[in-house]
Structure formats: C-alpha cells, structure tokens
N, C-alpha and C positions, 0 to 999 in steps of 0.2 A: 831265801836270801835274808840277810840280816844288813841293817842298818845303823850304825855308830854315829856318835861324836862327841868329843872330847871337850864342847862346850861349855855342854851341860845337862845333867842328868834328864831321859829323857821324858817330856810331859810338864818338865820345869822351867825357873823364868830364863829367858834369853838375854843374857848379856846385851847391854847399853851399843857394846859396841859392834856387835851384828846387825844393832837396826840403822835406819836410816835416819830418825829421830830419837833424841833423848829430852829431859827433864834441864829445862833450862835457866834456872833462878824461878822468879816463878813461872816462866812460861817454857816452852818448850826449844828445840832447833836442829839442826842439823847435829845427825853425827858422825859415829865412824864408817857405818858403814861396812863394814869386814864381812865377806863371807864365812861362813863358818865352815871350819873340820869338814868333813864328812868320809867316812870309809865303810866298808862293804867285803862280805866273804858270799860265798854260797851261791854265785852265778853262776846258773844250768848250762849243762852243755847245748850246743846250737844256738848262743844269743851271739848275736850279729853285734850289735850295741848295745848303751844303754841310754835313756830318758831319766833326766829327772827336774823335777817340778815342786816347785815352794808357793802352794796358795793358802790365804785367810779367809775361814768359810763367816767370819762372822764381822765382815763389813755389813755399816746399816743399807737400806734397799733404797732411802731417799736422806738427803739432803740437807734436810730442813733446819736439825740443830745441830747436826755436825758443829764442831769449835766453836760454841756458843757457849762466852763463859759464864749466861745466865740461867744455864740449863744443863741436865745431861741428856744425852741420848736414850731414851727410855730403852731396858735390856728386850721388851717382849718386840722390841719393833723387828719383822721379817730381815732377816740376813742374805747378802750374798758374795758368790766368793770373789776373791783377789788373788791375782797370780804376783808373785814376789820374783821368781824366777822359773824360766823357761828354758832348757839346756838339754839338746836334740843329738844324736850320731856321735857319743862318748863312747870311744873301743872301749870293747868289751875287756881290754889288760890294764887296762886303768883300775885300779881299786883303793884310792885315796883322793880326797881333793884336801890340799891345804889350804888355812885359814888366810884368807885376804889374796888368792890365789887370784880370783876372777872379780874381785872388787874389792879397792881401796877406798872409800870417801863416795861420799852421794855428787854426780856431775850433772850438774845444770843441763837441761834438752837430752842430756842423756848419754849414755854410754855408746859405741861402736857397735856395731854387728852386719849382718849376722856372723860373719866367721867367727872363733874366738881360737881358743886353743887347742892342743891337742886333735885339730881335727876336726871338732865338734861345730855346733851350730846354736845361735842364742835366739830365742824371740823375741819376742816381746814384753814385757809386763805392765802392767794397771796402771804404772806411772804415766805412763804415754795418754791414756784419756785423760785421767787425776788433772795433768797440767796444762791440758790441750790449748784451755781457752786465756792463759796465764800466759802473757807476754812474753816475760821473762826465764819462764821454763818450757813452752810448749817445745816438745821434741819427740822423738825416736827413742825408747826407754830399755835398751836390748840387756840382756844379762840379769842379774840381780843386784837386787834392790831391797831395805832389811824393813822390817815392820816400823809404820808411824802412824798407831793407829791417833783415831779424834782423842784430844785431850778431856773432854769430857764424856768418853763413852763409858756407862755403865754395865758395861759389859765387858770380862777379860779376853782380850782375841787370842785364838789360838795357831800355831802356824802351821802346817804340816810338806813335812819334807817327803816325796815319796819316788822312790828309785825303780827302773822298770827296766826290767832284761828284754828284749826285743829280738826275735826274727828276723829283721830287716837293718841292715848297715845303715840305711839313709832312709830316714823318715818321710813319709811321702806327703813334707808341709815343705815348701817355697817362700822365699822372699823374706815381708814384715811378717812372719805368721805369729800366731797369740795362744796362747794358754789351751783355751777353749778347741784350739783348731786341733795342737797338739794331742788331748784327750780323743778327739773324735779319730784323727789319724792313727791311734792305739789299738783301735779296736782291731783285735782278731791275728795282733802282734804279738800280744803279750806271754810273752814263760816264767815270767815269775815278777814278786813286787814284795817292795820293803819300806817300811815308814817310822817313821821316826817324828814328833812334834816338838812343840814348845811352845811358853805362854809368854805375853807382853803387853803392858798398860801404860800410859804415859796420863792416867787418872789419877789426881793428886791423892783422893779420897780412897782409893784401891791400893794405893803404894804406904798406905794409914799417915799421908803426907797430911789431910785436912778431913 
C-alpha cells in the first residue's frame, strides 16, 4: 500500500493548521486543528477494513521541564509515544479522507465518539490523560487531535501516520479503547501497512525564531 498527502511533502513540516497548537505572539495557543489529506492505493485483496493511527514517539517520559520557559527539555531525555489519532473499522472503499473531514478546531473535554463516520469507530488519544487533572479540559478525547508539542522541547517531534489493511470488519477493541489497545488488537490482522510522517516544533529556537 502506499500512503499520501497533499499537505505536505512526506517527512516534512506540518502545517500550523493541522496541529492543535501554533506559535502565538510570543507564546503559543490554540489552533486549527484540521485533519489533514490522506489517500491511499494498493489495498490487498481480503482486507475487511482499515486502521489508522497518528502517534508521536518522541514525547518526553517525565514531566519535570515541560513549558518551562527557563529551560528546555533536554533532547537525550528517554521518549515516549503519543497517540494523535485512533480511527478503527474504516471500509476497505474508502480511499481518501479530506482535509478537516473529521476535525475542525481543538474542543474542550473533547470530541464525540466513538461512532464517527463512515461507519468507522474513534478512540481515544493522549489528550484525554494530557488534561485529566485540568478542570476545564478534563474529558473524553475521541478522534484526532494535531501535534502541540512543549514549547521548549529541544527536540523536533515527529508524527507518523500509519494505515493498516486488516482481516477483520470490526476490530476486536470496545468502548473508550486507546491507541495502545488498538496496536495489541492488530496483531495477527494485519495484510498490509503504509506510513507516511511529518515533523512539528512550536521551539522558538528550532523555528531560528530566538
């Protein structure tokens, strides 16, 4: 299978308005939010559905100086991933998603699910911890949701889109399911996989802003 989109060239930066956060005077905030493009040729015969999954393998593993505007995040510090988006039991005749199809703008506690369109089914993503303990956003985080990485990580995060032909019509995750659950529920599904990436900084110093 092959992997498209019309964004932006693949392994390069991601438009402002895919992510969730942009560069905000000097500090950062909300943005558009848009999902991006995505199209696809080359699904094997016998795929039931399709999976696909937007995670950032290079969130930091603690805490501690996250948006800390007197520091950055040091790059060697251990990383781990983040799911962006979770999008389960996509027919297999679908072979396009347009841009802002399944999200418009970042929604407080979160978007709907898990239905969504088409059929399909949304999970969960990373927002849903991110904001748990956050009054005003703790929620239900279902669908996609665009990269905002730390303002001062010294490290460029990369995003990776990866599309999975499956065996199976309905994937065998229920309910609030997550990222993590979705991979494990793959196993021993899978006929074919396509990936596609992209990079994003909201580092003033990265962007040769400072």
């Amino acid at each position: 299978m092959i992997l498209t989109t019309t964004s932006w060239p693949d392994g390069q930066t991601i438009p402002a308005r895919h992510a969730a956060g942009r560069p905000d005077g000097d500090g950062v905030g909300f943005s558009d939010n848009l999902n991006p493009q995505l199209a696809w040729t080359g699904v094997p015969a016998g795929t039931k559905s399709l999976v696909l999954v937007c995670h950032d393998p290079d969130v930091p593993s603690r805490g501690d100086d996250v948006n800390q505007p007197d520091r950055e995040v040091p790059a060697d510090l251990p990383r781990v991933d983040f799911f962006h988006w979770v999008l389960v039991d996509l027919p297999p005749t679908v072979n396009e998603i347009a841009e802002g199809e399944f999200s418009r703008g970042f929604t407080a506690r979160g978007k709907q699910g898990p239905a969504t369109l088409h059929g399909a089914r949304h999970g969960l993503n990373d927002y849903t911890g991110w904001f748990a303990g956050n009054a005003d956003m703790a929620g239900d985080y279902f669908g996609y949701d665009g990269p905002f990485p730390p303002f001062n990580d010294s490290l460029l995060h990369h995003y990776v889109f990866t599309l999975y032909a499956v065996d199976v019509a309905r994937l065998p995750v229920e309910g609030r399911f997550t990222g993590a659950q979705v991979r494990q529920a793959l196993q021993g599904h899978v006929l074919a996989e396509a990936r596609l990436s992209g990079t994003y900084t909201l580092n003033r110093r990265l962007r040769g802003q400072g």
